[in-house]
C-alpha positions as CSV (number, residue, x, y, z in Angstrom):
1,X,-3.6,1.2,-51.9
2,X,-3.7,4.1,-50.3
3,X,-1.7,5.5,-47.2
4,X,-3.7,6.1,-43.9
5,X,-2.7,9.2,-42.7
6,X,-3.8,11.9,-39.9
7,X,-6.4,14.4,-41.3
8,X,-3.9,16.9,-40.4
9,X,-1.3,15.6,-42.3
10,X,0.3,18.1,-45.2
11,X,2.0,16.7,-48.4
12,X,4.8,18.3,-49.4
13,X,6.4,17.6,-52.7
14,X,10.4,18.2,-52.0
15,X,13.0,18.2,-54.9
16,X,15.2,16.0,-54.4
17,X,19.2,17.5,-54.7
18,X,20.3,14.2,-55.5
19,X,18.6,13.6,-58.7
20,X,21.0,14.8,-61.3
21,X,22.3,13.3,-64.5
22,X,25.3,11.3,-63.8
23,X,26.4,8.1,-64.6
24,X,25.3,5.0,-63.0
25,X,27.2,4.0,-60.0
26,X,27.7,0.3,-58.1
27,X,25.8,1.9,-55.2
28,X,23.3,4.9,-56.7
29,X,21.1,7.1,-54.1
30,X,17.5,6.9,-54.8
31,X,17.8,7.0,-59.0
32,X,20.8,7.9,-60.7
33,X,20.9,6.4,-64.2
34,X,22.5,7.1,-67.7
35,X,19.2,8.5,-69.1
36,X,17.2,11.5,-67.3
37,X,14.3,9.6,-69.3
38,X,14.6,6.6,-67.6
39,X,15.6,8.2,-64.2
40,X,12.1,10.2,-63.9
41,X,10.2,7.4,-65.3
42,X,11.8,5.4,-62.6
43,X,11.0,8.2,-60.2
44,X,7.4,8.3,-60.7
45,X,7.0,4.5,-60.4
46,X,8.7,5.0,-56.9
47,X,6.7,8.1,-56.0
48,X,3.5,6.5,-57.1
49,X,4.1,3.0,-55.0
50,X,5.1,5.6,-51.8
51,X,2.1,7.5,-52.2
52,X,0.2,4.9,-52.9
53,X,-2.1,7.2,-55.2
54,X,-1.5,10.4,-53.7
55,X,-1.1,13.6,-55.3
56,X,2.4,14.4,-57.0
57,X,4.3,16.4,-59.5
58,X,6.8,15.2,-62.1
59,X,9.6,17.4,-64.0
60,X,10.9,15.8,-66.8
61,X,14.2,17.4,-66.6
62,X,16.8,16.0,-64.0
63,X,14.5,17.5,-61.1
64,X,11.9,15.5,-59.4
65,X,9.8,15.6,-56.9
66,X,8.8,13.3,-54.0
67,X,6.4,13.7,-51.4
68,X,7.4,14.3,-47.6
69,X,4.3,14.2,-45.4
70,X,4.6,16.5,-42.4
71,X,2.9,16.3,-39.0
72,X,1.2,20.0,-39.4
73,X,1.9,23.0,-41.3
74,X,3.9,24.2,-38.3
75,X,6.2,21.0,-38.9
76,X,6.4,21.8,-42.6
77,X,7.3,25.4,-42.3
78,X,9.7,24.5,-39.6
79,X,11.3,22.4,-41.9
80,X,11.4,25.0,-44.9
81,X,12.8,27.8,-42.7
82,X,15.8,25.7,-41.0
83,X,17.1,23.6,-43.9
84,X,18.3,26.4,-45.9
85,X,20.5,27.7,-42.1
86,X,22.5,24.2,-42.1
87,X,26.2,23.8,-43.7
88,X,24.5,21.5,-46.0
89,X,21.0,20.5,-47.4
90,X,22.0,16.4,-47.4
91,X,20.0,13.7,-46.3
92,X,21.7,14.1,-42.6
93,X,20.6,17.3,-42.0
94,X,17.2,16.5,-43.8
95,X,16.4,13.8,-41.3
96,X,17.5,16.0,-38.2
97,X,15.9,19.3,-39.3
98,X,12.8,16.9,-40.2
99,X,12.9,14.8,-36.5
100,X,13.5,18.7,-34.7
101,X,10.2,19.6,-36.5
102,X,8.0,17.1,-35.2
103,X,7.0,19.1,-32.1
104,X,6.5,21.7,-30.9
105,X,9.1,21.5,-27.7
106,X,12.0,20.7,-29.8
107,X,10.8,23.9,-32.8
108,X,11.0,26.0,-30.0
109,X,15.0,24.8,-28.8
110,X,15.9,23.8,-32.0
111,X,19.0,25.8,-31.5
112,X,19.7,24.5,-27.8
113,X,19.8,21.0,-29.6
114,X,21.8,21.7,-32.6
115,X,24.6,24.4,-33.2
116,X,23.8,25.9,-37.0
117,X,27.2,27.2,-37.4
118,X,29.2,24.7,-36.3
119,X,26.7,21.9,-37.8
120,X,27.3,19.8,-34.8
121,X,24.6,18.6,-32.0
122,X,24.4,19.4,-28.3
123,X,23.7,16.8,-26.3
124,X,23.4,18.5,-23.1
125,X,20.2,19.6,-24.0
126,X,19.3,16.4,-23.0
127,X,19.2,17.3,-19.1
128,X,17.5,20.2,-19.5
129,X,14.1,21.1,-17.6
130,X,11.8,21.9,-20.7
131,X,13.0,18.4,-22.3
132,X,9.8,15.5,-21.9
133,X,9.7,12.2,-22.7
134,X,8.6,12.9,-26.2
135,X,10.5,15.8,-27.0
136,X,13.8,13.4,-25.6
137,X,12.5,10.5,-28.1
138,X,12.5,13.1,-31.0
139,X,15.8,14.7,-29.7
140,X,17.3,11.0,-29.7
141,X,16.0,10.1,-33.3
142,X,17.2,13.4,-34.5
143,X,20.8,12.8,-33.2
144,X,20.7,8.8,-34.0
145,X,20.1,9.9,-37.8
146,X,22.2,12.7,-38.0
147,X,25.4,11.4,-36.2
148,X,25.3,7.7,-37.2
149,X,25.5,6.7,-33.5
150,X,24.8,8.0,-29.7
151,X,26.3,11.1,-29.2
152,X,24.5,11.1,-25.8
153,X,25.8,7.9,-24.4
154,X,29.4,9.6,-23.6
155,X,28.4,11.8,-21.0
156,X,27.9,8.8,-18.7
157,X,29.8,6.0,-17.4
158,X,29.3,2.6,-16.2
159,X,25.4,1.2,-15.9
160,X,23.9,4.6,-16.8
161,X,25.9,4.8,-19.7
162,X,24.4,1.2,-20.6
163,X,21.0,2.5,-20.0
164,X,21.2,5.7,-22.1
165,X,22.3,3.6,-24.9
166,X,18.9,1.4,-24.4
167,X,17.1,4.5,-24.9
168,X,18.2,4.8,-28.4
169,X,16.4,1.5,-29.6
170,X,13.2,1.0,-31.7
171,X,11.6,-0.4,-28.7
172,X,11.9,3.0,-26.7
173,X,12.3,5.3,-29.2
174,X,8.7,4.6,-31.3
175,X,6.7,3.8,-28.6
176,X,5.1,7.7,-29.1
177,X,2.4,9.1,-30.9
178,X,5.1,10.2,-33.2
179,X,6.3,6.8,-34.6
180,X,4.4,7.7,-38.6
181,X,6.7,10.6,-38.6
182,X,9.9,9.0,-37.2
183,X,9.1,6.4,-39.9
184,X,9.2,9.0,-42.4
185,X,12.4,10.6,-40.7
186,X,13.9,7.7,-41.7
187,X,12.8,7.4,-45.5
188,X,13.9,10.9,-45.7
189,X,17.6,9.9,-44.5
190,X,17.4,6.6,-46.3
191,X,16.1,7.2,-49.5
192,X,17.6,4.8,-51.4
193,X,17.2,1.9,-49.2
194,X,13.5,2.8,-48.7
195,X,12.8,3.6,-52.6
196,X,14.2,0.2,-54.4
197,X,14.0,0.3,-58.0
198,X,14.4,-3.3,-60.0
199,X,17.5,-2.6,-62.3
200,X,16.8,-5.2,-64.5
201,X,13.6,-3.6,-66.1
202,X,16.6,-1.1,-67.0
203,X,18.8,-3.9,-68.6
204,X,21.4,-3.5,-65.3
């Protein structure tokens, strides 16, 4: 089954930091077993159900690849040019520098959203004349995944305060043209939520 995607789309086939030999854990990130056998023959199972037949790479070390699919080649090199400025290249800054990319408003302010040095987001930006009600969704997504809540919310009080919080939900928020890509926004900062792997094939 394969995925139905935008003829635009680009497939990108990012290493993931996280796959390294370690020992397995109670709670593991996408594949971390005692075996970098088993953990990339794991990894292409997961990588082949995602992609549903897609192209894709496999290292047999402890490196492997999945694929990230990006809105335009403008979203992809975004994403390859700012990841490397953050504090850190985790999943959190994954999914925001990945949501910032998505168009072309927020590429353009990326640094009027989010403060590179200081890793921290600015929500002011928020009131800000260029912002639309796409880039805002985008803006919201990026912040929802990178903060664990709504930064936003605190600048008001009372019913607006109420109503800025509604416009962090599902309902608002993927109502867009962009909903495929905040979809993958949030595979990229959920990986191992949105990549299961059976344990028990592993004898765990």
């Amino acid at each position: 089954m394969a995925l139905d995607l935008p003829a635009d789309a680009v497939l990108f086939l990012c290493p993931e930091d996280r796959m390294q030999k370690r020992k397995t854990r109670a709670r593991m990130s996408c594949i971390e077993f005692r075996h970098s056998g088993r953990e990339c023959q794991a990894y292409a199972l997961i990588t082949e159900n995602y992609m549903g037949g897609c192209a894709m790479t496999m290292n047999m070390n402890n490196r492997n690849n999945r694929a990230i699919i990006f809105k335009d080649q403008e979203h992809e090199r975004f994403y390859m040019n700012c990841l490397p400025k953050c504090r850190r290249q985790d999943v959190y800054h994954k999914a925001l520098i990945y949501c910032l990319g998505i168009s072309r408003d927020t590429r353009l302010n990326a640094k009027r959203i989010f403060d590179f040095d200081k890793g921290s987001v600015k929500t002011e930006c928020l009131e800000e004349e260029w912002i639309t009600s796409g880039s805002a969704r985008v803006i919201r997504l990026a912040f929802n995944l990178f903060c664990n809540s709504t930064p936003s919310v605190y600048a008001f009080e009372g019913d607006e305060k109420v109503k800025e919080c509604q416009r962090y939900t599902v309902e608002d928020l993927f109502c867009c043209e962009y909903a495929v890509y905040f979809l993958e926004a949030v595979k990229v900062r959920y990986p191992e939520y949105c990549f299961p792997v059976d344990l028990s094939t592993f004898g765990m």
